[in-house]
Backbone atoms as SQL, in Angstrom:
CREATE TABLE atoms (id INTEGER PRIMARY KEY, chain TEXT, resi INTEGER, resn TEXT, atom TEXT, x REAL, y REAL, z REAL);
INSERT INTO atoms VALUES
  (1, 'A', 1, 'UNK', 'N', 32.012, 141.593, 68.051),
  (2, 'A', 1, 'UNK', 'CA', 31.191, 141.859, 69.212),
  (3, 'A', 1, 'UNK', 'C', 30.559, 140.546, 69.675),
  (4, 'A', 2, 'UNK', 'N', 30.342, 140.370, 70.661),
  (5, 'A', 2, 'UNK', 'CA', 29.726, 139.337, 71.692),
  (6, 'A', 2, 'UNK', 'C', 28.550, 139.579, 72.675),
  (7, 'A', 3, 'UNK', 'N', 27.639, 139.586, 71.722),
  (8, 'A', 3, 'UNK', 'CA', 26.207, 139.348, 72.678),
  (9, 'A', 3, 'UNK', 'C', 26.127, 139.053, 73.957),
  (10, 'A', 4, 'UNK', 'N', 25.639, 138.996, 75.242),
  (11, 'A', 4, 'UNK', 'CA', 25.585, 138.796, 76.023),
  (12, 'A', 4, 'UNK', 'C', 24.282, 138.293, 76.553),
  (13, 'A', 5, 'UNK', 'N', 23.671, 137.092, 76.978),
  (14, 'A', 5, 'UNK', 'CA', 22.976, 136.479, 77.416),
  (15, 'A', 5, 'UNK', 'C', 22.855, 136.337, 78.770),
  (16, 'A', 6, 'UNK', 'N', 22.016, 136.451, 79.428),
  (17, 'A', 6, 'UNK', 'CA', 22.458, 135.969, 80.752),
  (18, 'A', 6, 'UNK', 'C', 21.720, 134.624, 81.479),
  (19, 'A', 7, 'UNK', 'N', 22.448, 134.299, 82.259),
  (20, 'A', 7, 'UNK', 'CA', 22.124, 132.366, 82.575),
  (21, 'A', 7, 'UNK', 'C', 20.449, 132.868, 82.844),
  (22, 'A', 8, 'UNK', 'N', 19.722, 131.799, 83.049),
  (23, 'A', 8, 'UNK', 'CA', 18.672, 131.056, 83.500),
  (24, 'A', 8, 'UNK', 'C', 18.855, 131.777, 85.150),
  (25, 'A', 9, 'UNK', 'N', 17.549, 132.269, 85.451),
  (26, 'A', 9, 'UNK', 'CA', 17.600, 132.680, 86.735),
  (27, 'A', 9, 'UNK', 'C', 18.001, 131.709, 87.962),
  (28, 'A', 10, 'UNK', 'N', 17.875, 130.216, 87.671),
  (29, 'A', 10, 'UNK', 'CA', 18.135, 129.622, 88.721),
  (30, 'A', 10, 'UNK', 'C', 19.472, 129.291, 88.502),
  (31, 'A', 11, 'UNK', 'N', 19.960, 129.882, 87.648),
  (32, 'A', 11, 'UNK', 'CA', 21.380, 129.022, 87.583),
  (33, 'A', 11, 'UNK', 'C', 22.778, 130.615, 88.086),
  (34, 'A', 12, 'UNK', 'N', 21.550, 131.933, 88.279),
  (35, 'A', 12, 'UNK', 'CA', 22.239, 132.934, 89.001),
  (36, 'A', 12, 'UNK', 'C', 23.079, 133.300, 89.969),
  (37, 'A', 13, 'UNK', 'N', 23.860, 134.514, 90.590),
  (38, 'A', 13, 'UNK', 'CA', 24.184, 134.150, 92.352),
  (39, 'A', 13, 'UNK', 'C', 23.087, 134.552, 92.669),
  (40, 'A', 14, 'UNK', 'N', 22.339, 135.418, 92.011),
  (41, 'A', 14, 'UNK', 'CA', 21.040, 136.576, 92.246),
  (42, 'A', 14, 'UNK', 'C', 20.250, 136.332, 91.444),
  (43, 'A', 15, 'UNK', 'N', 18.698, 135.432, 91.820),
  (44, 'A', 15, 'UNK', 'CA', 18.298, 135.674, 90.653),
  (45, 'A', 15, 'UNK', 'C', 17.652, 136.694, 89.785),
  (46, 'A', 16, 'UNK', 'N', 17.674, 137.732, 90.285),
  (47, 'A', 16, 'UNK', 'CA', 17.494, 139.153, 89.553),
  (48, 'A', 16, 'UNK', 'C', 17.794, 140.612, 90.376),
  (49, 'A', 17, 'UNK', 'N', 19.130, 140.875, 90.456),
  (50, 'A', 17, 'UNK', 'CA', 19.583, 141.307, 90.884),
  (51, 'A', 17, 'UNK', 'C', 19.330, 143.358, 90.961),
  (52, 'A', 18, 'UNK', 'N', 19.430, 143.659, 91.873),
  (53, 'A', 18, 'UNK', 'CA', 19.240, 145.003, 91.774),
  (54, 'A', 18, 'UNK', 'C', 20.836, 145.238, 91.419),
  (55, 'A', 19, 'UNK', 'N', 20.977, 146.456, 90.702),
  (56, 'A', 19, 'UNK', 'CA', 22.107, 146.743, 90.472),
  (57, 'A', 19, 'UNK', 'C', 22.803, 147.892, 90.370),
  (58, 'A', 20, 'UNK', 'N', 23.804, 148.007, 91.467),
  (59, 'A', 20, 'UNK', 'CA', 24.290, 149.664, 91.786),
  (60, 'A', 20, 'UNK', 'C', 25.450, 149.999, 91.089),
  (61, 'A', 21, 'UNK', 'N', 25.556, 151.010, 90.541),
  (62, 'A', 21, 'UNK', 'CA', 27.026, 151.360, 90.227),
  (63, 'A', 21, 'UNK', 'C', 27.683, 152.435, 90.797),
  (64, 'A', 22, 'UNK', 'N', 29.129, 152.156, 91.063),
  (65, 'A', 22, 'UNK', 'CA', 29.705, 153.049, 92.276),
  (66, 'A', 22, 'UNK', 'C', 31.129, 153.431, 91.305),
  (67, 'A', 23, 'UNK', 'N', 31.346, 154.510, 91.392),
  (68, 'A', 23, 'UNK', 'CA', 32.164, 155.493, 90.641),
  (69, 'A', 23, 'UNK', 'C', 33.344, 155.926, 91.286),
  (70, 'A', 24, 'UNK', 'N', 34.388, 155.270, 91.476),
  (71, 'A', 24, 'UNK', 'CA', 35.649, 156.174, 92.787),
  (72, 'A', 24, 'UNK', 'C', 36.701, 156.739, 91.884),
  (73, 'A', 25, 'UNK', 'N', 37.134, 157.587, 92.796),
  (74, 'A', 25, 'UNK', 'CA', 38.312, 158.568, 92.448),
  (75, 'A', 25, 'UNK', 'C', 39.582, 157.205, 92.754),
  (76, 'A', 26, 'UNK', 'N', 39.675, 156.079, 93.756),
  (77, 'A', 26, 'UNK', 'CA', 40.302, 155.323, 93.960),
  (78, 'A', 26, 'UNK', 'C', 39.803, 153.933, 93.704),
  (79, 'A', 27, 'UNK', 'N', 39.276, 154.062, 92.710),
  (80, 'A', 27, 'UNK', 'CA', 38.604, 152.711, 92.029),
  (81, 'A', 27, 'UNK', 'C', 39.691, 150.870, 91.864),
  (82, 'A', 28, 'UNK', 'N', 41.118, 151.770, 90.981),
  (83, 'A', 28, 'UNK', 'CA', 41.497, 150.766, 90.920),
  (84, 'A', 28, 'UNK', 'C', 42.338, 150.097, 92.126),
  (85, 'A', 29, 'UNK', 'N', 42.385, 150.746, 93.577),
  (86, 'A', 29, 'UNK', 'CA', 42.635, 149.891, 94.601),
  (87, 'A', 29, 'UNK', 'C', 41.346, 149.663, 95.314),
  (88, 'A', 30, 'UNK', 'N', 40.179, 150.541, 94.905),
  (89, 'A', 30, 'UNK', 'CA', 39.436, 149.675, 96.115),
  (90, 'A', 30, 'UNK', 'C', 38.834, 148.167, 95.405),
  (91, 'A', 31, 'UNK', 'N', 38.960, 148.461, 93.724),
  (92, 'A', 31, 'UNK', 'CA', 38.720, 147.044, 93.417),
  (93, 'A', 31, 'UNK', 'C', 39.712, 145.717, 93.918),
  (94, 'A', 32, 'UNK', 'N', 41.293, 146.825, 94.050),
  (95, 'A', 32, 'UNK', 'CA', 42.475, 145.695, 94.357),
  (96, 'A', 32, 'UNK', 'C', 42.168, 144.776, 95.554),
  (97, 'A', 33, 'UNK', 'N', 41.341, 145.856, 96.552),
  (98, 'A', 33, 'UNK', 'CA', 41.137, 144.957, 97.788),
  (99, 'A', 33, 'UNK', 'C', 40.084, 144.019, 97.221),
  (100, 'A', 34, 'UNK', 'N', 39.389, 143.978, 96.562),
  (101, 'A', 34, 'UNK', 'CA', 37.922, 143.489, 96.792),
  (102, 'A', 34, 'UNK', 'C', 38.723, 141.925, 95.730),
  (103, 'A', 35, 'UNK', 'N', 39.255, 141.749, 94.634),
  (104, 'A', 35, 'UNK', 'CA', 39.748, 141.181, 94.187),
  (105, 'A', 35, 'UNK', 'C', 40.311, 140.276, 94.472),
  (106, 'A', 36, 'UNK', 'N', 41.797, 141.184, 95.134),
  (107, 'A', 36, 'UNK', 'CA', 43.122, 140.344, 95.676),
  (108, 'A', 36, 'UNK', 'C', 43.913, 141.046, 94.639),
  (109, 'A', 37, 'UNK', 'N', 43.506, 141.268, 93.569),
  (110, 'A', 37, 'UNK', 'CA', 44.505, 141.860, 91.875),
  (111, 'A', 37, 'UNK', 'C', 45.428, 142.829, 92.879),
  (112, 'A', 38, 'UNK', 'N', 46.540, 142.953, 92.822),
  (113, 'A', 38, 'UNK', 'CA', 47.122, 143.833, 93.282),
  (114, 'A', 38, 'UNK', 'C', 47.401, 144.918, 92.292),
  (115, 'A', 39, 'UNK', 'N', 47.608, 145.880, 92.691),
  (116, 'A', 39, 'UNK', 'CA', 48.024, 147.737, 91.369),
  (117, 'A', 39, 'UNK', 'C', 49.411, 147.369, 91.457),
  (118, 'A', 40, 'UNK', 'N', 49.788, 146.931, 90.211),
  (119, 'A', 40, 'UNK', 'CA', 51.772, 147.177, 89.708),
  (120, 'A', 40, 'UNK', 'C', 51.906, 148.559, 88.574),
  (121, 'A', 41, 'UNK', 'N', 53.196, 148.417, 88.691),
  (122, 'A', 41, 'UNK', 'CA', 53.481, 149.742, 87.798),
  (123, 'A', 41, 'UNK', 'C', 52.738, 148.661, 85.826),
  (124, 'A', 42, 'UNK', 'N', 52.632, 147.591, 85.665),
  (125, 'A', 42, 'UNK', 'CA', 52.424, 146.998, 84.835),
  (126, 'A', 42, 'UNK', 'C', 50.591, 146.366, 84.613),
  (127, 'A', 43, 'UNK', 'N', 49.831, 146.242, 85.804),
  (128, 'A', 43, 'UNK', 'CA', 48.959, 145.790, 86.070),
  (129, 'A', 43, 'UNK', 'C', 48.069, 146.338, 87.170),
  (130, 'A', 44, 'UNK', 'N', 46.631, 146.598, 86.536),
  (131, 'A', 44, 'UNK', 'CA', 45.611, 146.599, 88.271),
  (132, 'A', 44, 'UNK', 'C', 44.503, 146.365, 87.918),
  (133, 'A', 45, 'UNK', 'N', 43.021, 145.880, 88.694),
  (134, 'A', 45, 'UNK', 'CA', 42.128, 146.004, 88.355),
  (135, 'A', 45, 'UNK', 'C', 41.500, 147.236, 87.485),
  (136, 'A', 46, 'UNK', 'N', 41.040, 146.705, 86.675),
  (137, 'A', 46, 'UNK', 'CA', 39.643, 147.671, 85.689),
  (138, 'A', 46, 'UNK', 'C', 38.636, 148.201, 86.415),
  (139, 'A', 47, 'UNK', 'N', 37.664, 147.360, 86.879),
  (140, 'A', 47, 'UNK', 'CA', 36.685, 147.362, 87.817),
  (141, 'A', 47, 'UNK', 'C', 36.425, 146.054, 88.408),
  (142, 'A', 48, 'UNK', 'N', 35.446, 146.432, 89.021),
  (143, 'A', 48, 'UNK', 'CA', 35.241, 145.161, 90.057),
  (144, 'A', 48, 'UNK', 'C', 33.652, 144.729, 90.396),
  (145, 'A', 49, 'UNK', 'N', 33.017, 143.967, 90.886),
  (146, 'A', 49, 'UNK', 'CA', 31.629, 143.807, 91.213),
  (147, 'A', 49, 'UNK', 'C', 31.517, 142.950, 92.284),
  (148, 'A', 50, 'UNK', 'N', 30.846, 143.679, 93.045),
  (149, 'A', 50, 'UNK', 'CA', 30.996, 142.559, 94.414),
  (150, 'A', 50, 'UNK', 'C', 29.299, 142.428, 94.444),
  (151, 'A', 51, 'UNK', 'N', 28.536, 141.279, 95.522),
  (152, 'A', 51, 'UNK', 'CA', 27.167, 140.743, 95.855),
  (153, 'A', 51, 'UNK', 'C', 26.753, 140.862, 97.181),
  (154, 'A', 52, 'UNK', 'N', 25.839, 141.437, 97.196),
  (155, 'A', 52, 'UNK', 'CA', 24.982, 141.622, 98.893),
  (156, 'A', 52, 'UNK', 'C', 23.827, 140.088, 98.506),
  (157, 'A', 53, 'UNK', 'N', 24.323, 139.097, 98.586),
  (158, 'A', 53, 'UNK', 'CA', 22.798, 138.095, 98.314),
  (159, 'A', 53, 'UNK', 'C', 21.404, 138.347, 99.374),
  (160, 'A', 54, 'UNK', 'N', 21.857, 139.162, 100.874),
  (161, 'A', 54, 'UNK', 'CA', 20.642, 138.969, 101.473),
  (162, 'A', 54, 'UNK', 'C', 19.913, 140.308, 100.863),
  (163, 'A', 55, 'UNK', 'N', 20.709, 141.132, 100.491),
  (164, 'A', 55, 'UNK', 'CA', 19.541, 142.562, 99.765),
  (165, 'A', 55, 'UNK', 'C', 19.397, 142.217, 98.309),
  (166, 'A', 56, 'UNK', 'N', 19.677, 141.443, 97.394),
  (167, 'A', 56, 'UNK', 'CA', 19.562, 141.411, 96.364),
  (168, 'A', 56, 'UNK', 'C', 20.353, 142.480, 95.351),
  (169, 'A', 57, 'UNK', 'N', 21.672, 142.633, 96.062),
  (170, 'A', 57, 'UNK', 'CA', 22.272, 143.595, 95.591),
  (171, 'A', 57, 'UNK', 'C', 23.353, 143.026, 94.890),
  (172, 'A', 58, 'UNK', 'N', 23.721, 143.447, 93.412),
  (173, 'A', 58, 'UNK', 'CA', 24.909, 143.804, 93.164),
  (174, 'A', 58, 'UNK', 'C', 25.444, 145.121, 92.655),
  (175, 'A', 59, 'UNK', 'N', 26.796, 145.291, 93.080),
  (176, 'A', 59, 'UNK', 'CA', 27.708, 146.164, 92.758),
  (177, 'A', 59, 'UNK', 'C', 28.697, 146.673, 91.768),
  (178, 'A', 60, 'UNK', 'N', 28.536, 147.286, 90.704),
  (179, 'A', 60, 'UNK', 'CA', 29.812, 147.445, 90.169),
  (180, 'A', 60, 'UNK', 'C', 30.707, 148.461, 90.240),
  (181, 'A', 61, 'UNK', 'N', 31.721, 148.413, 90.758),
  (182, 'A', 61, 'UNK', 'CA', 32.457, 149.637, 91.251),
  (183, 'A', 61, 'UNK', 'C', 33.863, 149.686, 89.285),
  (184, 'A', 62, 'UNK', 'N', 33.937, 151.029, 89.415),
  (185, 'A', 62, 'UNK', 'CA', 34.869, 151.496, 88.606),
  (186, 'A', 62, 'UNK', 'C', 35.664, 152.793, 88.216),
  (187, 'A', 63, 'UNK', 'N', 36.628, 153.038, 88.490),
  (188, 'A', 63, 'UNK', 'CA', 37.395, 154.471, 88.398),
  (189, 'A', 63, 'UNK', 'C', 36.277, 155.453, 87.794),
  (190, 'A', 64, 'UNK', 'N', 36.970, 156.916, 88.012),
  (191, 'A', 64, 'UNK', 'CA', 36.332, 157.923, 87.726),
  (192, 'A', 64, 'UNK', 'C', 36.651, 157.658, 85.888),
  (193, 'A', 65, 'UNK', 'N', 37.417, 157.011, 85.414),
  (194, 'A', 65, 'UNK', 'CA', 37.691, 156.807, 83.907),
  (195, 'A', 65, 'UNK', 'C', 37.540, 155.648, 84.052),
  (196, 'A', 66, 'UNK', 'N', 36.571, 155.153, 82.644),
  (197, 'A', 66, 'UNK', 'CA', 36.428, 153.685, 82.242),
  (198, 'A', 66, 'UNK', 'C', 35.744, 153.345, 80.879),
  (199, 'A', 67, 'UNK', 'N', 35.704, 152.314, 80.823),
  (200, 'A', 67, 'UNK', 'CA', 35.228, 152.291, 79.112),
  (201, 'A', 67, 'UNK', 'C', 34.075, 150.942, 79.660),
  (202, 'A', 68, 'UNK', 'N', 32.799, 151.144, 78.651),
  (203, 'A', 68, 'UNK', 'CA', 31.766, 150.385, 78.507),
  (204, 'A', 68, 'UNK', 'C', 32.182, 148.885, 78.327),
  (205, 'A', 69, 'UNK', 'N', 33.046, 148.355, 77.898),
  (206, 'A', 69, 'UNK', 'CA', 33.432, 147.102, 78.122),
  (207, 'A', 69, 'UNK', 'C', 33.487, 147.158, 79.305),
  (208, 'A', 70, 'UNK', 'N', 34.137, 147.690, 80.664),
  (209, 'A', 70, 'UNK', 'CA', 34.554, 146.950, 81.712),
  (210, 'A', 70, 'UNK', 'C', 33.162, 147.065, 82.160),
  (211, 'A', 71, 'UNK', 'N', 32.879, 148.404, 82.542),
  (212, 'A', 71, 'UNK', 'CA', 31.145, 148.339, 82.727),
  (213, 'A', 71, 'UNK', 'C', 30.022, 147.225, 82.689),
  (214, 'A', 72, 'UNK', 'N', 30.325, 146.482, 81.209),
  (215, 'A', 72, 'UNK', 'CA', 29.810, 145.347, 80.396),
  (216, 'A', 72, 'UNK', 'C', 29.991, 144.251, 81.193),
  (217, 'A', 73, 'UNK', 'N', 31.157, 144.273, 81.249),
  (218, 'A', 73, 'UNK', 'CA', 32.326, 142.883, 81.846),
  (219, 'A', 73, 'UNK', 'C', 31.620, 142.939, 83.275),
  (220, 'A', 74, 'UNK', 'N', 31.866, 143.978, 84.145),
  (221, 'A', 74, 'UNK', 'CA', 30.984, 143.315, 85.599),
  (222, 'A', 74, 'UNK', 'C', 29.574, 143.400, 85.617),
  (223, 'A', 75, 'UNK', 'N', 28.519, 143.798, 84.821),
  (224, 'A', 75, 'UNK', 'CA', 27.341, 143.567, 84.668),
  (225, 'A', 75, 'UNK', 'C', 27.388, 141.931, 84.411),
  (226, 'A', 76, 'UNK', 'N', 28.048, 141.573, 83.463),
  (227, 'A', 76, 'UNK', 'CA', 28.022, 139.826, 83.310),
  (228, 'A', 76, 'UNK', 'C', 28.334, 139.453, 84.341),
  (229, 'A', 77, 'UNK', 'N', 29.215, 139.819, 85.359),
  (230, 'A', 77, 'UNK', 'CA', 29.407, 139.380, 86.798),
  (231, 'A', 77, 'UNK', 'C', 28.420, 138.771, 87.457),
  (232, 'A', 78, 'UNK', 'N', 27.083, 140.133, 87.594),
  (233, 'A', 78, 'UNK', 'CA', 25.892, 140.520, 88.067),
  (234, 'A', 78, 'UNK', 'C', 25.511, 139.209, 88.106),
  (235, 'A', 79, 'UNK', 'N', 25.336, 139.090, 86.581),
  (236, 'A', 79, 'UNK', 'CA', 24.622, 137.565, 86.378),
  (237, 'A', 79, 'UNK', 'C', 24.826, 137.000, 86.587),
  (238, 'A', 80, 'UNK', 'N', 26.429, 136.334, 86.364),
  (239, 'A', 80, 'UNK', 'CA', 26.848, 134.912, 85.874),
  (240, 'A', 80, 'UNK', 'C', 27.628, 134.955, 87.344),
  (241, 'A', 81, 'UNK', 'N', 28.447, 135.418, 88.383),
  (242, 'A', 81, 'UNK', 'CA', 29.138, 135.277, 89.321),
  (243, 'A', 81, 'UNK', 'C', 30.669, 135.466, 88.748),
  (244, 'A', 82, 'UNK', 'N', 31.278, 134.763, 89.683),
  (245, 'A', 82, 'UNK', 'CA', 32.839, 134.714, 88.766),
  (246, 'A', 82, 'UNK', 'C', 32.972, 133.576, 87.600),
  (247, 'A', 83, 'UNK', 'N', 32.683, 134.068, 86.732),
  (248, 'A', 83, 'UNK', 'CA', 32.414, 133.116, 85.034),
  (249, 'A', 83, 'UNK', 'C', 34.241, 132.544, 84.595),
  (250, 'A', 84, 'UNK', 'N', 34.779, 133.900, 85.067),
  (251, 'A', 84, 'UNK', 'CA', 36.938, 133.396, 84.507),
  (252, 'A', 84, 'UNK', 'C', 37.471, 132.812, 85.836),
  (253, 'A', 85, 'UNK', 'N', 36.688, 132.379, 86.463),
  (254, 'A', 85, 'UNK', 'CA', 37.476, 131.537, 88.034),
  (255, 'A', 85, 'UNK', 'C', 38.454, 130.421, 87.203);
């Protein structure tokens, strides 16, 4: 397991972000758009997290099925921005 820390507020996209989570029946293409990840019969987005910086919003969107890692995984988003660029 891997702790999770999150940066120094100034080093945020947000520095303290409100944070919504959004649940779709078509999760893993509306993350595809938001991404670029395209859905193959082999590959598609998990979830996804997108940023409103002027509301202080972030987003994590994820299928009606998902597991607490991916959940996990775009909460670190929240924080850190795109960290695997």
């Amino acid at each position: 397991m891997v702790r999770f820390v999150p940066l120094p507020e100034s080093q945020r996209v947000i520095a303290q972000p409100k944070i919504k989570y959004l649940v779709r029946v078509d999760g893993h293409e509306y993350c595809a758009r938001i991404t670029g990840i395209r859905v193959t019969p082999t590959s598609k987005p998990m979830a996804c997290a997108f940023w409103n910086v002027r509301r202080k919003e972030c987003t994590i969107v994820t299928p009606v099925v998902t597991g607490y890692n991916y959940l996990g995984h775009e909460l670190r988003h929240c924080f850190e921005g795109a960290f695997h660029d």
